[in-house]
C-alpha positions as CSV (number, residue, x, y, z in Angstrom):
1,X,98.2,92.2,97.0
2,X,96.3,94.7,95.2
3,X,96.3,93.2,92.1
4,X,95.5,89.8,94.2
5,X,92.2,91.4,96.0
6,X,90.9,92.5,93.1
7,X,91.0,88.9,91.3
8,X,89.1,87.7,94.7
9,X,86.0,90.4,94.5
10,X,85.7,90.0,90.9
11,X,85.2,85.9,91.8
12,X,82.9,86.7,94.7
13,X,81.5,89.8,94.6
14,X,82.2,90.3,98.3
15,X,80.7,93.4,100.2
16,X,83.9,93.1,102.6
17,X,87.4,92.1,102.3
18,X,89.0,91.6,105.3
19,X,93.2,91.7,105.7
20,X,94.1,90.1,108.5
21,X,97.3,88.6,110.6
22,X,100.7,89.8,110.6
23,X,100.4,91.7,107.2
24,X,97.7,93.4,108.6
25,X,100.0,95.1,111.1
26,X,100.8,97.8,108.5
27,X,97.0,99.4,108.8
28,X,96.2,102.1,105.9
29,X,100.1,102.0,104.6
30,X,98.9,98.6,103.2
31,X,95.2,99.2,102.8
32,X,95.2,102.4,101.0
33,X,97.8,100.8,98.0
34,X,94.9,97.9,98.1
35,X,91.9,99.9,97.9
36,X,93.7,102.3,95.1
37,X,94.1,99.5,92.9
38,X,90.9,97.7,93.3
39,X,89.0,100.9,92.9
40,X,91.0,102.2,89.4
41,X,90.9,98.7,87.8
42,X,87.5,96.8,88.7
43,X,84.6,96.5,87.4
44,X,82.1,99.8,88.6
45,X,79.0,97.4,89.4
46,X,81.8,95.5,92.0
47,X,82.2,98.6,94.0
48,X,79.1,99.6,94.9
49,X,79.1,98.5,98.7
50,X,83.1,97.2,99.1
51,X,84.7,97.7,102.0
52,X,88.5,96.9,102.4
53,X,89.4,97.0,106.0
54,X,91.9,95.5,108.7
55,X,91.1,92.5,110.6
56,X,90.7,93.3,114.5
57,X,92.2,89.5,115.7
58,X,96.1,90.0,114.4
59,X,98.3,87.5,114.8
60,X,95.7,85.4,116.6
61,X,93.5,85.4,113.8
62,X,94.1,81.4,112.2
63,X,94.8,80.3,115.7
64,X,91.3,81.3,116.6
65,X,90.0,80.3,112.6
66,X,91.5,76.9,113.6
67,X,89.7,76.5,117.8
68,X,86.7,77.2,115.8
69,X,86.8,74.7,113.2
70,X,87.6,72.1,116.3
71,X,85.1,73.4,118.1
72,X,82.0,73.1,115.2
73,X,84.1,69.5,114.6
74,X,83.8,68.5,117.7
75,X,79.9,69.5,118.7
């Protein structure tokens, strides 16, 4: 996942990643492993103003990805 993340912020240059759903159940036993790796491998001018955290919406999160889409569809 690590490994993964990094590939995605050397891409787009995000200033957050977010981990979200049921991985994101694990908290900082899976986010500290993420950050570890993206910090010793990428590129310095990529980690100015990362921030890796947890998503807040869980399990719920494409559900509520997926009313929104219908919703913008549908207005």
């Amino acid at each position: 996942l690590g490994v993964g993340v990094l590939n995605l912020v050397h891409i787009f240059n995000p200033r957050r990643v977010v981990i979200g759903g049921g991985v994101a159940q694990a908290g900082e036993l899976l986010l500290e492993p993420v950050r570890r790796v993206v910090t010793s491998r990428a590129m310095p001018n990529f980690l100015a103003d990362l921030e890796i955290v947890r998503g807040h919406l869980g399990d719920d999160a494409g559900l509520l990805g997926a009313v929104a889409l219908v919703m913008r569809a549908s207005s």
